[in-house]
Structure formats: structure tokens, C-alpha cells
N, C-alpha and C positions, 0 to 999 in steps of 0.2 A: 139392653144394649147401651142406649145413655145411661143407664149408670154405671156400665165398666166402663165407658171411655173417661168420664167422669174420672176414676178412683184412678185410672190410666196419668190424668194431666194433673192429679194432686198428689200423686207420688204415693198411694195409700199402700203399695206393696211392698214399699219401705220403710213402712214404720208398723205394718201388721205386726201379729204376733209369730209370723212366720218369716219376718225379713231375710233372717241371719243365711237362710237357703237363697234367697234372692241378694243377696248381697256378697257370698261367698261365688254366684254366678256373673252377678255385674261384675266384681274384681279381677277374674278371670277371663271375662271380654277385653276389661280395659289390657293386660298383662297377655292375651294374645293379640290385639291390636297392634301395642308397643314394637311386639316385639314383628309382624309384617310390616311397621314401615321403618325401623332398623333393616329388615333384610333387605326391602326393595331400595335404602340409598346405601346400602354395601354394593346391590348390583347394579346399579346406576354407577357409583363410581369406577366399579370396576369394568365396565364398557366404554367410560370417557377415558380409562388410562391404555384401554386397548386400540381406541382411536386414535388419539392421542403417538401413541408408538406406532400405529401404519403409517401415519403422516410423513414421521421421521427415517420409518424406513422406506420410503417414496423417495423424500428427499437424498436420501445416503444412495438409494441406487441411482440414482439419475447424476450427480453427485459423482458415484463412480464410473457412468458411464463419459461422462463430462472429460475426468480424468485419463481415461483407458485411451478415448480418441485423441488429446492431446500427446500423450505417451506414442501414441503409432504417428502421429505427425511427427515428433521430435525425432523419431528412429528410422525415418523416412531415408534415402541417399540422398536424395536432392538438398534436403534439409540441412541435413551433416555439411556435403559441401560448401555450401552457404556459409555457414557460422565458421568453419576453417579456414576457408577464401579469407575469412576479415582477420583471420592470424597470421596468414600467408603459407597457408599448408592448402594443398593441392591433389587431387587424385593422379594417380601415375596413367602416365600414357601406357605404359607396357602392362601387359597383363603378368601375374605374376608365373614364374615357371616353378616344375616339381623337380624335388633333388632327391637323387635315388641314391643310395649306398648299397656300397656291394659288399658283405660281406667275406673273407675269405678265411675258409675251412680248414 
């Protein structure tokens, strides 16, 4: 047993006469390695770009609801009146009446 740990920490499995299989395997670790942590900072990134966009659509609806309540404020009656009163336009005392036409046959 100490001596495969031995031949373990001096690298002897790499330079046997049988390397070429141990070394056609270690290139294969390194080349599946490589290639799980390319995928895991593909999916990393692509979770920071997906936060990243809730944020913004947090922001945009709040954003739009910001908008929506000022748009019902400005459409208000009372509102209108106001902003007119300072041009000197006035809501009518009369209410307005319907006008019928009669056609004749």
C-alpha cells in the first residue's frame, strides 16, 4: 500500500509504459472539466440577465402605475376646472338641453 501511494505522489503512472491510456484519460478530465465550468458561467450569466430584467420590469410597472394615477388625476372635473378658471373658461350654469329633429316623410 505504501508503495502505490508512493508511485501515486511521483507521478509513475505517467511515465509507465502504459501512460498513453492514462494520459488519453487525464486529457479527457481536463476537456470535460473545461467544458462544466464554461456551462455553469453561461448559466450564471444568464440568471444575472434575468434578474437584472425583473428589476426593470418592477421598475416600468410601478413607473406605469405612477403614470396611470396622474392621467386619472388630470381627467378629474374638478381638475379641468381649475386649469380653465386660469384662462377664464368656466363650466355652464345650465345644463345642456337635447335637440330633436323631426323629420318629415
Amino acid at each position: 500500500m505504501k508503495k502505490g501511494f508512493y508511485n501515486i505522489l511521483k507521478a509513475n503512472f505517467l511515465i509507465s509504459s502504459d501512460a498513453v491510456k492514462n494520459w488519453r484519460f487525464i486529457v479527457f478530465c481536463t476537456l470535460l472539466a473545461i467544458v462544466m465550468i464554461a456551462s455553469s458561467h453561461s448559466a450564471e450569466r444568464k440568471v444575472h440577465t434575468i434578474a437584472k430584467l425583473n428589476n426593470e420590469v418592477r421598475e416600468m410597472r410601478s413607473e406605469f402605475v405612477d403614470v396611470r394615477s396622474a392621467l386619472m388625476k388630470l381627467k378629474m372635473e374638478s381638475t379641468l376646472t381649475a386649469k380653465m378658471a386660469a384662462r377664464g373658461v368656466k363650466p355652464s350654469e345650465t345644463p345642456p338641453s337635447k335637440i330633436t329633429i323631426k323629420i318629415k316623410d
